[in-house]
KEKE-514422 format. One record per residue (C-alpha): x negated, z negated, y negated. Coordinates in steps of 0.001 Angstrom, whole numbers, plus 500000, padded with zeros to 6 digits. Last residue first. Example, Ala and Ser with C-alpha at 12.3 -4.5 7.8 and 13.67 -1.06 7.14 Angstrom:
BEGIN
486330492860501060487700492200504500
//
This chain:
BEGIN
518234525742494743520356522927496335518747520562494458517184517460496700519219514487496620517401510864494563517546507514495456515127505226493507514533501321493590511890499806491691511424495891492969510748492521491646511730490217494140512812487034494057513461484577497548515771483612499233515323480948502547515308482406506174512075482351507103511265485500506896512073485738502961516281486789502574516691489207499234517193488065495607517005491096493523514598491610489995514338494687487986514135498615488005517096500655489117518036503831490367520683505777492039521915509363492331518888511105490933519422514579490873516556517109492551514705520150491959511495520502493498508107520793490752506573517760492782505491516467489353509143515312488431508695512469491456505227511168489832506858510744486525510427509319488172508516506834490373506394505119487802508581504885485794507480501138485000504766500152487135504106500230490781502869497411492768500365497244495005496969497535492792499258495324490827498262492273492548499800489500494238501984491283496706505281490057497514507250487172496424508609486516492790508258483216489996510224484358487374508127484028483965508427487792483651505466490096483719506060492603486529505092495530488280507296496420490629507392496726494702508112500215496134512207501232497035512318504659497880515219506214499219515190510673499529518521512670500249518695516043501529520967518954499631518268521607500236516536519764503338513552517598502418510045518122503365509151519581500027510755516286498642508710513826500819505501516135500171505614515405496139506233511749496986503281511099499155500522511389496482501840507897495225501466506378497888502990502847497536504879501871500801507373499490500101510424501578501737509764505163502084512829506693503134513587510745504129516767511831504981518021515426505972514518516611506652513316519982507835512803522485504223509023521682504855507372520443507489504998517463506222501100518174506040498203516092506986495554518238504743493585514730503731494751511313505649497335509569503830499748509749506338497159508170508845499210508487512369500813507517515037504063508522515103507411507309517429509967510167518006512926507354517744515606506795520872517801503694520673518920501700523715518390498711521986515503497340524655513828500683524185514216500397520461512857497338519878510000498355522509509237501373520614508845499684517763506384496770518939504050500059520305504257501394516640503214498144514665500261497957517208499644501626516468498893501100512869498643504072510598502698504704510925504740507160511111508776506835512357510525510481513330514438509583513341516742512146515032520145510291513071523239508838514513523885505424513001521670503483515398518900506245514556518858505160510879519050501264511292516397501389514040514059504127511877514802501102509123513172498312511138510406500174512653507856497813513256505711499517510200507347502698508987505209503849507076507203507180506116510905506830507691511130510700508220515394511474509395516832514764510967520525515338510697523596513442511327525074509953510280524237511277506563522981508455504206524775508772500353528259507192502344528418504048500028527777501986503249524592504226504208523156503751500141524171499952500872522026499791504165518704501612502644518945498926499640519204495998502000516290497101503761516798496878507793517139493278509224514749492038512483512440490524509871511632487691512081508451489239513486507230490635509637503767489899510686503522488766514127499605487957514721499425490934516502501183493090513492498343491490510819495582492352513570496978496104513646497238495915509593493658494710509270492156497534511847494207500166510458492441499393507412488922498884508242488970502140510210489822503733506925493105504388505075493199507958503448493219509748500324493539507159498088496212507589495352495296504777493559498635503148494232497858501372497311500000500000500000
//
């Protein structure tokens, strides 16, 4: 989670997040985002069509996705995080085309014109955005929700530094470089209370963005 654009993770990286995932990071958090599930309740998420969750970690919103009808491909750098997805979805009966892979590694390409839904969910990757709409079908839909910047008093959880956070607008600048089309059907930039893994609630300062790909 970097907003520096880097081009890829190294060894080191994979390495951290795989030890993170053995040593049951994000375990409890069994629930999909609470943004992704609202979007699906206000009927902006298709139940049909193919679905990208980018960095996806142990899977929690490919789950959501496939259990409400989509062909869900999940990518991720770590395959620890992978292998505990799988077996979620196994043991729910849910099939996912589980990834392996360093989406920030230089030439990986997306297919283009293939995706009815794409989600990145507090994955900050800047140079990812321009690919997420290029992959999307005319008419697809595109959630991001990255952690914000902030300098309120409020005490909030997540990362500690900005290098992890985006700022301000950040996603509409970097979204209107992709030179695609799209309307933005939802956004918002502030603070939501969500559920911490242990069961308490916590603040969050958060940039959430929903946009649908131009038909032309």
């Amino acid at each position: 989670m970097r907003t520096e654009n880097p081009e890829s993770m190294n060894p080191s990286d994979r390495q951290r997040w795989d030890l993170r995932y053995r040593e049951g990071a994000y375990a409890q958090r069994h629930w999909p985002s609470a943004y992704l599930q609202q979007l699906h309740q206000d009927g902006v998420i298709p139940d049909d069509g193919r679905a990208l969750d980018m960095a996806c970690g142990r899977g929690r919103n490919s789950l959501f996705l496939a259990s409400h009808g989509l062909a869900v491909d999940a990518v991720d750098v770590s395959p620890v995080a992978i292998a505990q997805g799988a077996n979620t979805a196994i043991a729910g009966h849910l099939r996912v085309n589980w990834q392996c892979s360093d989406v920030l590694k230089r030439g990986r390409s997306l297919p283009k014109n293939t995706y009815a839904v794409a989600v990145m969910i507090r994955f900050v990757a800047p140079i990812l955005l321009p690919r997420l709409l290029h992959a999307l079908v005319p008419g697809g839909i595109l959630v991001l929700e990255e952690h914000l910047q902030w300098d309120g008093a409020e005490r909030i959880s997540g990362p500690g530094s900005n290098r992890f956070r985006v700022a301000s607008g950040d996603l509409s600048r970097q979204l209107h470089e992709s030179q695609v089309g799209f309307d933005v059907l939802h956004q918002y930039e502030g603070l939501i209370s969500e559920p911490a893994d242990d069961g308490t609630e916590v603040n969050a300062a958060v940039a959430r963005m929903c946009i649908r790909r131009s038909s032309t």
